[in-house]
Phi, psi and omega in degrees: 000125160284125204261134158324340157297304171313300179317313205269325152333314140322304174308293190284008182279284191322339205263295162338299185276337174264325144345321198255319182273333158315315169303326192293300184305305193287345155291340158287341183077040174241154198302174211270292192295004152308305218281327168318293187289352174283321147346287181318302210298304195309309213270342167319174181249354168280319129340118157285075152227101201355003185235092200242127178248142161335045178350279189307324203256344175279300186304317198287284160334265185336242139057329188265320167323285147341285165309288161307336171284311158331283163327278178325304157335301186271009154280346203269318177255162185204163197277351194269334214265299181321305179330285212304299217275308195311345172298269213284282198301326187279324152289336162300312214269326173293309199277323188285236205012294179320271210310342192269324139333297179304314174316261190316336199275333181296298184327328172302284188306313207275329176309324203091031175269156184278178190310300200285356179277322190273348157321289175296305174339307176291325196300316202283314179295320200297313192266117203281167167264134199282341199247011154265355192255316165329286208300301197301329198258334175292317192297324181251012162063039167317063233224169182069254179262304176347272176341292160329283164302317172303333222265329186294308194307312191315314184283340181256347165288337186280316180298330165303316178280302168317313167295351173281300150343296158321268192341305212286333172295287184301309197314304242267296186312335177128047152283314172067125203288113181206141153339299182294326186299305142019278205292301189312306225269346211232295190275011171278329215283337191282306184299293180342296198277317148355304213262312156324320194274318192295311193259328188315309191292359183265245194350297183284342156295275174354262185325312193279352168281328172286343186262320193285328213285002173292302191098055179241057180000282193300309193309299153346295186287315165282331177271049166213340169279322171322309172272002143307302218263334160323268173336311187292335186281317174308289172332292190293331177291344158278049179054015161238207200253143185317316166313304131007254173334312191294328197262002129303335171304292192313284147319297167321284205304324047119271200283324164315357203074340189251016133332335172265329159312280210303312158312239142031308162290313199282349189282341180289310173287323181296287197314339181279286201309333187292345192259342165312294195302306195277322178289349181252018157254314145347284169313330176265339177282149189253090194314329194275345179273326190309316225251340184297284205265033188262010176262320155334286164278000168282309221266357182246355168306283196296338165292330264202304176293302179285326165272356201240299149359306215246306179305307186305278178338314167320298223276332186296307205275334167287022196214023168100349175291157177296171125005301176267326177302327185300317187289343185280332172288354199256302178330313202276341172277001203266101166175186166213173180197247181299308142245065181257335182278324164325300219269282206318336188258336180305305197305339190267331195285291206300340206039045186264351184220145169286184213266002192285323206276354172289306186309319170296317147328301166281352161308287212284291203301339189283322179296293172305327177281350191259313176289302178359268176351290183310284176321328192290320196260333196272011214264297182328303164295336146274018173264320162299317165303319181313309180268357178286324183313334231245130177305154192290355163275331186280322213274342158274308170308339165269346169265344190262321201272004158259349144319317180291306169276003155288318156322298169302327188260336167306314175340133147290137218283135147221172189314297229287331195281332173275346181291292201284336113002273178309320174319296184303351162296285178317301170280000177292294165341312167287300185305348177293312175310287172320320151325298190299300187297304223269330182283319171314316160328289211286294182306341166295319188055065171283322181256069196274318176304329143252178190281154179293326190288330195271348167284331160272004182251320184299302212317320194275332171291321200283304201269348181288330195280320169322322170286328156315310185253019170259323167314297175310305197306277218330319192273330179266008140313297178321278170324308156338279180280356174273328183302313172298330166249033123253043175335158202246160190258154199296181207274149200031038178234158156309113199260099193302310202286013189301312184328292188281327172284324148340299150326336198262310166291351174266347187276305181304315183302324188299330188299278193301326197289319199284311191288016190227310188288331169318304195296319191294309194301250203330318195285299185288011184275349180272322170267002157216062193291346167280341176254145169261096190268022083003294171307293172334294149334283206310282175003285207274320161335313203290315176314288139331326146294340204252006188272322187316282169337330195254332194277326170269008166281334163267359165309310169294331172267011165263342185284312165308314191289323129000327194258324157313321158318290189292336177278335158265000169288345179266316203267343181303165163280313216265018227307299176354273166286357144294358186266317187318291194308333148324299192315300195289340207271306166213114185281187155089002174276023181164193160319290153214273206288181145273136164306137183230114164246152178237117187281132188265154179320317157294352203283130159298359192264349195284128172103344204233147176287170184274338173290314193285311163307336185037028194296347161270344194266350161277345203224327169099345169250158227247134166291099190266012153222157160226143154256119178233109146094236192252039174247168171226097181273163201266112188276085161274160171289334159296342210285099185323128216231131187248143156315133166093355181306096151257134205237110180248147202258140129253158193132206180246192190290317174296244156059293180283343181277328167294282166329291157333323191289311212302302191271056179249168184289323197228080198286184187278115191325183221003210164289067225274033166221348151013297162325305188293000000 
């Protein structure tokens, strides 16, 4: 029996020893929740050391831990903030999530790991940590569009991480990974939360406006935790995870408007308990099973760094970012945390998972939190390598394609691009089914009675003309929207704009095809771990990459003849309305005209190379001329910049507004661009 003595023994072991490895960690510049978890290691039953806390009386306490960081999580979000974010950061966040899944769970099979370990593997892996990367962007003064985005990707993987978290919950009870289970386990959860959502948004706004408006701090604060942790009980008495609930809790209050109040009160207890949570994750990893499994957790490391790297930065610059804001952003994600530690302890409590994968877990993020800092402060100077690196064909095309989409979302809205859009849903969809229904079959042995080829030929006959019209929409989805921010010219005129809108439709498709192929590829690859429905995808990328590849090489060359144009049009009396006339003449080099700055006698760019200035990998806009006095200089990577030096510009509107700051007479001390 546990005695109030026991209890108050724990607390203070636990509250003690990590007060002292937290001072120890912000005295090293090492993140806050390392010291949490070394606190765990000391105060753990795996060490010989004398100070041992109730492990089951820490986990319990830690579960309040949870429960309030969650709640906070759904203070955080709105449904107008999803709005906002969903075009860029919510497609990002779909293709990384997608693709890290698919990643981890095939790493699980190649381990020898089971269906559902390996299940749980992608989960663990898929999701960044939100409260390491906040601390790292405060402590280094991460500020603007970076910011923005990492804050968005972030905000639609924690509802991706609730819905795993739901699945991983019923599957884990005795559902069983199976399609059908699948399916079920997806429309209760679908109905639970309707209903939840439904009467929470008429009652709970309400009440809690009605509550703050006593001006009653303390009063607040217990009826908005009280109904986090009612909701969080409610959730788990229907089987799911308790987080879930808080962070639906959380939401609702939220919707009230009173969310920052309500936030602001509730951060002193989240944060004691939150710090409760990390150290009794501590407590469980165990080094000799880490050092047993340490080809695991190396090898779900170099997945977690190198894929979230490469996946974020994809999904970030095809949705429209410069080069360095992607890249930087695909650095900054690279890590996992809090709830990776969630779905891990969920697969060890539920026994769905062996007890080797919380450690291995708690390996790959103590590595990853550690790299953060680094990766974080190193994104800038590699991003800049990155883009000197990148061949003279690509390096026009990353500066022209967020114009172009910058362009596209200014378009006026039409009909035809959401019509073909939804289509491309609806068969994505079926065909996800069709999938689903052939495996349930089988494993059913609903068709016992026939042969496996004839269960695979109907499945195929069914799914082909789907793969046919998900190719034709997709691509003429594509077509669409590149005609809208690169119009096409009438019927017998020359069409100037083929080149750059050519470029725009292989981009944009590559765009549509990952986000609908990630997602269909994660869900079904787990109900067919023996075929690689991977493979496939991977195909049609390659394809698209090399389509990419040919396009953007007539790109340059529109761009060069472009550039001839534009050194006379800088040299005209009349330059203004000769820049227009670039536009009309060969379009796609920008918004519309090129930007034109004259460098004045203060500018940090006098004097300095265009190698050494680096303005696209710092600013994302690219020199396409240069003019000095009635010459046309050749924009080399050597060419030294002169006062009185005119320079056009091309890119998107941040890009140039970024650029102005650079070549301005007194730009602003540091990094003043740092963000972007």
């Amino acid at each position: 029996m546990i005695t109030p003595h026991d209890f108050l023994y724990a607390l203070a072991v636990v509250l003690c020893v990590a007060a002292v490895t937290t001072v120890i960690s912000q005295k090293l510049k090492l993140p806050v929740v390392l010291g949490y978890l070394v606190a765990g290691l000391i105060i753990g039953p795996h060490l010989p050391i004398p100070l041992v806390a109730d492990p089951a009386m820490v986990i319990a306490l830690s579960e309040l831990g949870v429960i309030l960081v969650m709640f906070s999580l759904g203070l955080e979000f709105s449904l107008k903030q999803l709005k906002k974010v969903g075009p860029t950061a919510g497609i990002t966040a779909v293709i990384e999530c997608g693709i890290m899944l698919i990643t981890g769970f095939l790493v699980g099979q190649a381990l020898g790991w089971t269906t559902t370990e390996s299940v749980f593997a992608g989960a663990i892996v898929a999701i960044s940590s939100t409260t390491i990367i906040v601390k790292t962007f405060d402590e280094q003064g991460i500020t603007g569009r970076l910011r923005e985005l990492v804050v968005g990707v972030l905000i639609v993987e924690d509802l991706i991480a609730i819905v795993l978290l739901a699945t991983l919950t019923a599957i884990s009870s005795g559902a069983g990974l199976s399609a059908l289970a699948l399916a079920t386990t997806l429309s209760k959860l679908a109905a639970f939360l309707a209903v939840l959502l439904g009467v929470g948004l008429l009652v709970v706004p309400r009440v809690t406006r009605a509550v703050t408006k006593l001006n009653r701090p303390e009063t607040t604060l217990v009826a908005s935790v009280g109904f986090c942790f009612s909701i969080a009980l409610l959730a788990q008495y229907f089987g799911y995870s308790v987080a879930l609930g808080a962070f639906i809790a959380g939401s609702l209050i939220s919707e009230s408007g009173e969310g920052k109040v309500v936030e602001h009160l509730v951060q002193p207890v989240r944060d004691l308990f939150a710090a409760i949570f990390f150290v009794s994750v501590g407590m469980q990893i165990d080094p000799a099973e880490v050092a047993r499994h340490w080809g695991a957790a190396l090898l779900l490391t170099v997945v977690v760094i190198g894929g979230k790297v490469i996946n974020v930065t994809m999904g970030a610059f095809l949705t429209g970012n410069p080069v360095r804001t992607s890249v930087q952003a695909g650095m900054s994600l690279a890590q996992i945390g809090e709830f990776s530690f969630i779905i891990a302890g969920l697969g060890m409590t539920l026994g769905a998972t062996g007890s080797f994968l919380f450690p291995v877990a708690a390996a790959v993020s103590v590595v990853t939190t550690l790299t953060t800092g680094f990766l974080v402060k190193a994104s800038g100077p590699v991003a800049s390598f990155l883009d000197r690196k990148l061949p003279r064909r690509l390096q026009t095309f990353t500066t022209l394609y967020a114009s172009w989409l910058e362009r596209l979302r200014e378009a006026p809205p039409v009909k035809g691009p959401k019509r073909v859009a939804r289509s491309l849903i609806i068969d994505a969809a079926l065909l996800t089914v069709v999938i689903v229904v052939a495996t349930v079959s089988r494993r059913a042995e609903l068709t016992r009675d026939a042969p496996f080829w004839l269960v695979l030929g109907g499945a195929a006959v069914v799914a082909l003309p789907l793969c046919v019209g998900i190719a034709r929409l997709s691509q003429r989805l594509a077509a669409e929207l590149a005609e809208a921010a690169l119009p096409a010219r009438a019927v017998g005129k020359v069409d100037l704009a083929a080149a750059p809108r050519r470029v725009l439709i292989v981009t944009l498709q590559a765009g549509i095809v990952l986000a609908l192929g990630v997602p269909m590829v994660a869900i079904t690859q787990p109900l067919l771990p023996d075929i690689p429905v991977g493979v496939v995808l991977l195909g049609i990328l390659s394809l698209l990459a090399m389509a990419l590849w040919r396009s953007a090489n007539n790109l340059d060359g529109h761009v060069r003849a472009g550039v001839d144009v534009i050194s006379e049009a800088l040299m005209s009396h009349s330059r203004e309305d000769a820049l227009h006339d670039v536009e009309k003449i060969l379009p796609g080099l920008g918004l519309s005209a090129p930007s034109v700055i004259e460098l004045a006698s203060g500018s940090a760019a006098v004097g300095k190379t265009l190698a050494q200035l680096n303005l696209r990998g710092v600013t994302g806009a690219t020199v396409l001329a240069i003019t000095r006095g009635s010459k046309a200089i050749v924009a080399t990577a050597t060419e030294v910049l002169q006062v009185e030096d005119r320079l056009a510009l091309a890119g998107s509107r941040e890009a140039l507004d970024a650029a102005r700051t650079v070549l301005s007479p007194s730009p602003p001390r540091g990094e003043g661009v740092r963000g972007a």
